[in-house]
N, C-alpha and C positions, 0 to 999 in steps of 0.2 A: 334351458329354455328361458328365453327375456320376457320381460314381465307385460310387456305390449303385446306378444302370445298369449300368455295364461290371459290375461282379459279381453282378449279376440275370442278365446275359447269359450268362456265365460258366457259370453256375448251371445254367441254360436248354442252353448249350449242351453241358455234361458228362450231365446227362440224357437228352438226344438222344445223343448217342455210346454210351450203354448202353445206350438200345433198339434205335439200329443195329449195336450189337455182336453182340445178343442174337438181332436178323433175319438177319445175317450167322452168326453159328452157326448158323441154320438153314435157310437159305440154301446153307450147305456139307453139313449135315445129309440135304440133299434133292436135292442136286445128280445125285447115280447114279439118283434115281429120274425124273428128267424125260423121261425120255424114255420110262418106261413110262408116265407119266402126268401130262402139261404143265397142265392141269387145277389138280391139287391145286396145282403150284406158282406157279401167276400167282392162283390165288386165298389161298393162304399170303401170298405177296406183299400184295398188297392188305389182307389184313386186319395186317400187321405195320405199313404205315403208317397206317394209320387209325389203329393201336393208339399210335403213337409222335403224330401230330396231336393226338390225345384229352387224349393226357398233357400235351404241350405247353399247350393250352387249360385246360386243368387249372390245371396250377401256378400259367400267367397269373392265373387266376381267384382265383384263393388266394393270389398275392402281393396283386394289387390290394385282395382284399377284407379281407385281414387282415395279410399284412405289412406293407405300406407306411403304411396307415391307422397302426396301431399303433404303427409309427415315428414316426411324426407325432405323436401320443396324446403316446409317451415325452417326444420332444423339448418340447413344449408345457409338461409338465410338470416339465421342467428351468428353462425358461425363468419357471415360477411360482415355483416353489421358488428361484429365486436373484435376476434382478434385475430381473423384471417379474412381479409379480404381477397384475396384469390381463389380462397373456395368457389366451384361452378356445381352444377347438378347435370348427372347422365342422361338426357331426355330418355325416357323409356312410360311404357304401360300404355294407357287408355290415349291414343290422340290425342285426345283435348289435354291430357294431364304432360303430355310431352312437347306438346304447343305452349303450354304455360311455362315448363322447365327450361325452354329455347329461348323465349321470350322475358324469363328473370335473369335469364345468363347477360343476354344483352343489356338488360338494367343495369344489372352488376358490374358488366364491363366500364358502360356509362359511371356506375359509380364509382369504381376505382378511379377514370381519368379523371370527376371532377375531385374528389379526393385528392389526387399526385398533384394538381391546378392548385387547390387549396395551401396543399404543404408546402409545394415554392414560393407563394405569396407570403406564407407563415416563415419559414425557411430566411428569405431574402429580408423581411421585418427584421427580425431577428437578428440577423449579419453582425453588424454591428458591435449591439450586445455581447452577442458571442465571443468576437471579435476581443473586448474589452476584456473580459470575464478571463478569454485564453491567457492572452497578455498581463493580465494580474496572475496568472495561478503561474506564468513561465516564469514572471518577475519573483516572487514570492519563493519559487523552489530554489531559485538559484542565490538565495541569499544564504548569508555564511552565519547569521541568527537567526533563533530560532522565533519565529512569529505567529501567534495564536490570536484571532478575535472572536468574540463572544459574546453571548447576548445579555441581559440583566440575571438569569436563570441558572448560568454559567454554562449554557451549549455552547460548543466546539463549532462554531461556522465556518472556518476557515485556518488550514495549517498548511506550516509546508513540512520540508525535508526535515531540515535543521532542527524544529521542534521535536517533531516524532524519535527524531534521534539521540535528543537527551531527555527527552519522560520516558521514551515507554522503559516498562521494567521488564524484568524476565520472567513474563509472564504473570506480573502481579498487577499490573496495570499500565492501560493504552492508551493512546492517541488517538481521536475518530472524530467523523463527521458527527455532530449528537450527542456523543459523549460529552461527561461533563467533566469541567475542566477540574475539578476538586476531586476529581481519582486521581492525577498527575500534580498538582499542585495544593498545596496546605488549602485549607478551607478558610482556616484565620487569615492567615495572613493575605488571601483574596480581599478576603470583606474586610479586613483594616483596609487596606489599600484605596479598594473603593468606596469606603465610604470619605476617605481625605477627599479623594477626586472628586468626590458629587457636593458636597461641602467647598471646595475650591471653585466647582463649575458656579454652582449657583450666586457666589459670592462675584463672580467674575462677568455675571451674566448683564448685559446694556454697556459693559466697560470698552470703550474705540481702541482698537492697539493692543487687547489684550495678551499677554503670552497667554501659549497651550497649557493644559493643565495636565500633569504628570505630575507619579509618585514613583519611587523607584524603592526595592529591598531585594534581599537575600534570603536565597531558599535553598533546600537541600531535592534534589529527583531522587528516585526509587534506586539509582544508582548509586547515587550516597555522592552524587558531583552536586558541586558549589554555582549556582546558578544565580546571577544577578540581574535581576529583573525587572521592567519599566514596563508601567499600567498607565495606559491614556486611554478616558472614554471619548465617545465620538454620539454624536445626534445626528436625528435629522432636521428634514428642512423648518420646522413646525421651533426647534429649539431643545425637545425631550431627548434625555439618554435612550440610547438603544443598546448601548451597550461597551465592550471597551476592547483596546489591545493590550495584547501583553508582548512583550520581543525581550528574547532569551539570551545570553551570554555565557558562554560557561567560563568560571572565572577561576575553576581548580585547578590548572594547569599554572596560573598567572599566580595564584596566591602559594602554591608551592615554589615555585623559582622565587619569588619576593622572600619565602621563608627563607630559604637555602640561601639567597643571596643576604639575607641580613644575620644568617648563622656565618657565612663565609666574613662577615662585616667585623662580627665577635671574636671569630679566631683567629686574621688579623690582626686586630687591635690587643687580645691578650697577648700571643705569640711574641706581636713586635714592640710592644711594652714591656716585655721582660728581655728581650734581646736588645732594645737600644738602651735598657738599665744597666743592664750590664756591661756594655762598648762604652755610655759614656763615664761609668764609674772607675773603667781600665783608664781611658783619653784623660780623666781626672787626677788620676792617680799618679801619673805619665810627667802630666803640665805641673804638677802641685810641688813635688820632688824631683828637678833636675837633675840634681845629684845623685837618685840610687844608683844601686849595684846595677851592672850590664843584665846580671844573670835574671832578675827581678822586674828586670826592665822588659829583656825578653818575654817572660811570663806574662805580662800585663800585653804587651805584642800580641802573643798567642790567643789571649782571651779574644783581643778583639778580632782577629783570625777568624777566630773557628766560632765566634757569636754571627761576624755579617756572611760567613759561609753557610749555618745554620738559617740562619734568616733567610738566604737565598735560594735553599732547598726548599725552605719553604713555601715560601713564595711558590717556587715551581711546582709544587704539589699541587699547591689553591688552584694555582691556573689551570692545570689537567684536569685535576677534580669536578671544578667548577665552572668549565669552559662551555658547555652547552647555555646554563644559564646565563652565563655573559653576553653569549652571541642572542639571548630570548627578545634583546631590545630592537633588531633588525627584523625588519618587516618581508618575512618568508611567504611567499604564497603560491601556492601549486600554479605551474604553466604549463603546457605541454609543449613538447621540444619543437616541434617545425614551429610552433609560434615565436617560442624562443629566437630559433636561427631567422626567423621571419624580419624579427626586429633587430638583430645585430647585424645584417644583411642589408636592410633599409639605410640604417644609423651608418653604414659605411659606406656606401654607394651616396648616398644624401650628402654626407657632413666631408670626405674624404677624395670621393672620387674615386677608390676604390674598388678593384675589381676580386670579384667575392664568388667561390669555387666550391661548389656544395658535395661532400662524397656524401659520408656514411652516414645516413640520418635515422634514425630510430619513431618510426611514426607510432609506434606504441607508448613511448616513453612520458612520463610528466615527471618535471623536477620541481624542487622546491625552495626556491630564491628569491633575492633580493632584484626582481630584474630588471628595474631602475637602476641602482649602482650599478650591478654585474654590465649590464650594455654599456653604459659607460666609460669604466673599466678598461673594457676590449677595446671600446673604440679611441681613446689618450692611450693605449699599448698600442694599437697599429699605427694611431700619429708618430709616435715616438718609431716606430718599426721606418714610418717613411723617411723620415726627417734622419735618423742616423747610417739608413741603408738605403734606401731611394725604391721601399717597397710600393710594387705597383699592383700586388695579388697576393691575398691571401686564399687557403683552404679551410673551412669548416667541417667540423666531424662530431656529430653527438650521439655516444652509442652508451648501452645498460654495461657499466661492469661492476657485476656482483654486487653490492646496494648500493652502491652510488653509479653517476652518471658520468662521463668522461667525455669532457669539452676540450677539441684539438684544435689552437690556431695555430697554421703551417703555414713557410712561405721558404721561398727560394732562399739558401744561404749559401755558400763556398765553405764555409769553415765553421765548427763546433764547437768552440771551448766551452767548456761546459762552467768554466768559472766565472768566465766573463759573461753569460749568456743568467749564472744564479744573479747575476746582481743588479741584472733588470724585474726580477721578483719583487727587489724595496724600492722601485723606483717610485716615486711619487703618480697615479695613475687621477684620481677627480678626489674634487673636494665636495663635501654633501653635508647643509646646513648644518645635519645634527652627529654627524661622523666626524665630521673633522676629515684631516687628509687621509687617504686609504690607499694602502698599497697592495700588490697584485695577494704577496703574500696574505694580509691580512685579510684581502675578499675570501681568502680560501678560509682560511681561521674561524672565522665568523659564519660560514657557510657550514663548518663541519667535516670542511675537507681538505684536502692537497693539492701544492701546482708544484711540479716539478719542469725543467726541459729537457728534451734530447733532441737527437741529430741524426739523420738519417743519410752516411756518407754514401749510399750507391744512389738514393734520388735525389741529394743531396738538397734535402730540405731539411728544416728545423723547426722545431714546434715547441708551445708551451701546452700539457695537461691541466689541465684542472677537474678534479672532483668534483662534482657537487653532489646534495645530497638529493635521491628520489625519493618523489612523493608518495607517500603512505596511501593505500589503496583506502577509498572512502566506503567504508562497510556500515549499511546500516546492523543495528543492533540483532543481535544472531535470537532470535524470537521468532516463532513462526507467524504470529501477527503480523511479521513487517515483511517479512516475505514476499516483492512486488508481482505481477501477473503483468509482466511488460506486451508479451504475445496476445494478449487478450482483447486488451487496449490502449493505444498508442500514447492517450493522455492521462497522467496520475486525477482521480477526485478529489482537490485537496480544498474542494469550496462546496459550500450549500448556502448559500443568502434564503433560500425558501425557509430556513431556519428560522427563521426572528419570526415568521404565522405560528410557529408551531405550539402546541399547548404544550406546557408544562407535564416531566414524565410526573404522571399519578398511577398508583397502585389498582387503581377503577380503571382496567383497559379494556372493560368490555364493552362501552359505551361508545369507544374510539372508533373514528373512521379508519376502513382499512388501510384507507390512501395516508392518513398518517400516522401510523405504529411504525414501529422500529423495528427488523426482525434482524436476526442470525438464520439466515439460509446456509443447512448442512447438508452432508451426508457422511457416511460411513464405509470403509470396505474389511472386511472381516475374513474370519478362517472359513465359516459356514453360515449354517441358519438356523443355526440351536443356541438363541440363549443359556446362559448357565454351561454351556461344553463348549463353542466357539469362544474365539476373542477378536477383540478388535484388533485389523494391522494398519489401520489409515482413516485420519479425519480431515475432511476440507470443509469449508468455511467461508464465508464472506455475508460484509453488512449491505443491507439495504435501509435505505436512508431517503424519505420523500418520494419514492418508487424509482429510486436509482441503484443498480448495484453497484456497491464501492469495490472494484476489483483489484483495489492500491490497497484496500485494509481485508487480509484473508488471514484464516490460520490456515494452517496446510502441515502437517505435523506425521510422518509415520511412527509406527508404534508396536515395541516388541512384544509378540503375543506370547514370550515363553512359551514356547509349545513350536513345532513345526506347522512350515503353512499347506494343505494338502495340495495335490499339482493340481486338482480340480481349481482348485480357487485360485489358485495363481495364472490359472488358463484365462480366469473370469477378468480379475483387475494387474495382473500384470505385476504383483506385487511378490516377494520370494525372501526366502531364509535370508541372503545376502544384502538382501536389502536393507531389513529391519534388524539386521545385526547391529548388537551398539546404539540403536534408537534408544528414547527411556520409554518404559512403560507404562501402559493404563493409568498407575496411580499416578504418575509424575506427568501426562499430560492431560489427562483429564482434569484437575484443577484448574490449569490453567487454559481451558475451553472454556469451562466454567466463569473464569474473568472475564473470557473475551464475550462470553453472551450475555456479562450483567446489561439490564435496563433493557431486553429487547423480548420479542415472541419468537421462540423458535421455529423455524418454515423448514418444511421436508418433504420426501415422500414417503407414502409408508411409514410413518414417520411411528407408531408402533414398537418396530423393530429395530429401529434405534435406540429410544429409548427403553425398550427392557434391556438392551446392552448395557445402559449406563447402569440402571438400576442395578443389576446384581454388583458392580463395582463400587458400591453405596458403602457399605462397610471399611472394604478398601482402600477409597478416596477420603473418603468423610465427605464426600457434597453429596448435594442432591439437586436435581434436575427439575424444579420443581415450575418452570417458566410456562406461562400461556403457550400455546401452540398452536398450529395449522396443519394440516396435511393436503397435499395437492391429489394424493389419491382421494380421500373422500370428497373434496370439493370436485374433481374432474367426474363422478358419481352425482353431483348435485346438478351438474350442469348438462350431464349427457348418460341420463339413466339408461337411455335405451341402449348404448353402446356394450359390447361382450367385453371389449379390452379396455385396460386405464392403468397400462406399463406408463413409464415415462417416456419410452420413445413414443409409444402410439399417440400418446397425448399429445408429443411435443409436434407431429406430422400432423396432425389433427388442427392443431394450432397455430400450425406454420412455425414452430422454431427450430433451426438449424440443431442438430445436432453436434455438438464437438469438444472431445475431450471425453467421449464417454468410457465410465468403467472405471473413472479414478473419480477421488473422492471429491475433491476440488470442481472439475468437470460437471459432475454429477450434479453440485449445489446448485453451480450457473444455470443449464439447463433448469432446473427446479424452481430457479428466479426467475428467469425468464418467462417461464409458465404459467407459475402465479402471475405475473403482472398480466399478461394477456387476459385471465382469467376474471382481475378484477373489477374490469368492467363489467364484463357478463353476469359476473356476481352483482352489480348496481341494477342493472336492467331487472332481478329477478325480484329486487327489493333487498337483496343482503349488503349493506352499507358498514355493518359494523362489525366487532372483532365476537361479541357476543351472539349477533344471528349469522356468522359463519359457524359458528362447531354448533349451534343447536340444527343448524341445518345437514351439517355433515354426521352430527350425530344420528338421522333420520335415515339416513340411507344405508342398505344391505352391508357395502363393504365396512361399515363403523363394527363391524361385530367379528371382526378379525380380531386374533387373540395371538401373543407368543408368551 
């Protein structure tokens, strides 16, 4: 029974006690007389209960037809006014109460359209903005460093790809909207940094013409990569710091080849310092005494023999060895193949006059070139193709074989030799400022690859191959943190400027408005619903940041329950033995939740039974769970006591939020964020603004006395 019954009832029955009070007074009233006259008293009787039924049917009749209705009215109208404006009400009961419920619908309607009037005006304001904000966050992913700014505080307002992909750690520390950048980057060596810069700013400040002020150092990431790093603050209009940039390089790849290349420098110079000591002490030996023996002569012969044969093995060894590095000076950079033929297509059709025959093209393909030279190249090969054969047509073919990529340029020939056809290979192909002259061969060499040719006597064309090498697929860091939610939403959040208002994270969050805390909205999918005997088989995750959900920063992690998962529960989220086979376990992800939720409040449903999950893993783990928290069930309790249900569907239909994805853990959070934000304004309206009168208020209500 709802508790707007039991004090109907109440109601109900305090009024009934005052009219049997009232028959009862008269009842004592009449008592001395019954026996003159039993009469008057059995029919006094009688009409004091009629009188007391009447009333009772009464009230009935007047709650139904206008309290309760009305109640209804109200709440409907809470729920337009805050996070569902398409909520209408049923006309029903008393006329006039159904005349009202017709006549709010119509308001409502009204309000909706000037509302949708308001948000295109807002909407079209905005444009722009918008506009700009996209355009920076597109520019910004697509760059090939890593780029963080930040406010004086060291919050994370803005990252893109490239950053996130050399800090985050494996699960020891992330990249986020909020976060502070001193979990991913030294803390010293920040604040050296900055304070050269504010120290340079100032000094710099009234000066015409002056340079930017940057400082630049080296740091190590969580990966244990070599990161070179440039810190420039930035102001606004006023002249005060707001804050600064940092743009990332990883420079471990480059100081490794520079090592290797200046060990290969050493083992030259030793090798062929003892090898031309030797050659020239024979050659001395030789010139010094004309006169030796033949036999002595020869000997001295042989030395030098078998010293510049030695020498020249070795040599060739170096060069095998050490031929990736040599080629590290050439500027490789991933393209994908129809853009490739795009532009060697253009470049011969343009520059030649050239007719250019496209078969086999591999539209999935990216390779990784020089593709300034490489175009080049092919296109002084085809001049030279015209000029000594009067070629008027080539064919192009760029297909995957096995890790490299294989670039076919064919054309009409009569005849194959395959001798005369190798020694267009060294032909002299462009000269490129910092190359020097390059020939066909050596594009390949420097590439990592092969060009060989053949001949094709039934179609009797001729072609040169060339290898080149395919590009390495760009994986972000295998962390369930980075885990993107592309189906979710089509644009990554890799900005928040609403940052720089934000207060400083303090350990006093109950005084914080709810609109700006930071939460970890989770859930969980399990074996069952017994702590202590269930385990967990899935956690999903994501930050909320400003009242946005960041659905680019999730965890999303399944997790081996040791144990089998029963078919009931696998009925429920879909989740099964084969699945979390080979997942890690409780203890090995739950820490690393644990990372992901430092500095936020945890947001859930039910949120109870979550957390006694983590807790018996307390031992276990070594964390503990110990962060402010919200729960959307007892707040949907605060908000709508009269309500029987406060599942997450009903809420989220109650609410107007789409349901989708439900039943997995990920899904589950969204929905749950979603719900919250709807709710927070309702929560303003009732007077709960802060982090602090949300749980005393959630603490007040029935469902807070659920227990696992």
């Amino acid at each position: 029974m709802k508790r707007s019954q039991i004090r109907n009832l109440i109601a109900l029955a305090a009024i009934s006690a005052l009219a049997l009070g009232a028959a009862g007074g008269w009842f004592a009233a009449t008592l001395l007389a019954v026996e003159e006259n039993p009469a008057f008293f059995w029919s006094g009787s009688a009409l004091i209960v009629l009188f007391v039924v009447g009333a009772l049917y009464a009230i009935h009749r007047f709650m139904r037809a206008f309290l309760l209705d009305v109640r209804a009215l109200a709440e409907a109208g809470r729920l337009l006014l805050g996070p569902n404006p398409e909520r209408r009400v049923v006309p029903r009961g008393h006329p006039d109460v159904a005349d009202l419920a017709t006549v709010f619908n119509s308001l409502a309607d009204r309000y909706v359209e000037l509302q949708g009037e308001r948000a295109s005006e807002i909407r079209q304001a905005r444009a722009d903005l918008e506009e700009e904000r996209n355009q920076l966050a597109a520019l910004m992913s697509e760059l090939t460093e890593g780029v963080l700014v930040c406010n004086l505080d060291g919050q994370i307002l803005l990252y893109n790809r490239g950053a996130r992909s050399m800090l985050d750690g494996d699960g020891t520390s992330y990249v986020g909207l909020g976060r502070s950048v001193f979990g991913v980057i030294d803390r010293s060596a920040i604040a050296h940094a900055l304070e050269q810069v504010q120290v340079r700013y100032q000094r710099r400040e009234g000066e015409a013409g002056a340079r930017p002020v940057m400082t630049s150092f080296v740091t190590a990431s969580a990966r244990g990569r070599l990161l070179r790093t440039r810190l420039a603050p930035f102001a606004n209009q006023a002249g005060d710091l707001r804050g600064y940039v940092v743009t990332l390089q990883d420079m471990s790849e480059g100081i490794e080849r520079s090592s290797r290349r200046d060990a290969l420098l050493q083992t030259l110079t030793e090798r062929m310092r003892a090898a031309v000591g030797a050659i020239r002490a024979a050659i001395e030996a030789v010139e010094s005494f004309p006169e030796m023996a033949t036999a002595q002569r020869h000997r001295f012969q042989q030395v030098i023999y078998e010293e510049s044969q030695s020498l020249s093995a070795q040599l060739d060894q170096t060069m095998r060895s050490y031929a990736s590095d040599l080629r590290a000076q050439w500027r490789l950079e991933d393209i994908h193949a129809t853009d490739l033929i795009w532009a060697i297509e253009h470049h011969l059709a343009d520059r030649l006059h050239c007719e250019v025959v496209l078969d086999a093209i591999d539209d999935r393909l990216w390779v990784k070139i020089d593709s300034y030279t490489l175009v080049q190249g092919i296109t002084y090969l085809v001049m030279q193709l015209q000029e000594a054969f009067a070629v008027v047509r080539v064919k192009l073919c760029l297909v995957a074989v096995d890790r490299h990529a294989a670039l076919d340029i064919c054309w009409p020939a009569e005849q194959g030799d395959a001798d005369m056809w190798g020694h267009w290979k060294d032909r002299l192909l462009v000269t490129d400022d910092s190359d020097g002259v390059v020939t066909l061969r050596e594009v390949a060499d420097r590439h990592g690859g092969e060009v060989w040719f053949q001949y094709d006597g039934a179609a009797r064309h001729a072609y040169f191959r060339l290898l080149l090498p395919r590009a390495s697929d760009q994986e972000s860091p295998r962390t369930a943190a980075s885990v993107p939610a592309p189906a979710l939403e089509s644009r990554p959040e890799y900005y928040d400027f609403d940052l720089f208002h934000q207060p400083g994270q303090s350990p006093a969050l109950d005084d914080r408005s709810l609109r700006d805390l930071t939460y970890t909205v989770f859930d969980t999918e399990t074996t069952g619903l017994t702590p202590g005997i269930d385990e967990i088989v899935s956690i999903g995750a994501l930050r909320m940041v400003n009242g946005r959900l960041l659905r680019q920063e999730v965890f999303e992690q399944l997790v081996d329950p040791q144990r089998a998962i029963p078919v009931t529960a696998s009925a429920i989220h879909g989740i099964t033995d084969e699945m979390v086979r080979g997942q890690p376990p409780a203890s090995v992800v739950l820490p690393h939740f644990f990372e992901f939720t430092a500095g936020t409040v945890l947001l859930g449903h039910n949120l109870a039974f979550d957390m006694r999950m983590f807790q018996e893993k307390e031992d276990e783990t070594g964390v503990r769970f110990d962060h402010a928290v919200l729960d959307t069930l007892l707040l949907s309790a605060v908000l709508h006591p009269e309500e029987e249900s406060h599942s997450l569907e009903t809420i989220a239909d109650r609410l107007g939020v789409k349901a989708l994805g439900r039943h997995t853990a990920l899904g589950d959070a969204i929905m749950t964020g979603e719900v919250f934000l709807r709710m927070v304004p309702m929560l303003e309206e009732r007077g709960i603004r802060t982090l602090r009168q949300a749980r005393e208020a959630a603490q007040q209500t029935f469902l807070a006395r659920l227990s696992y």
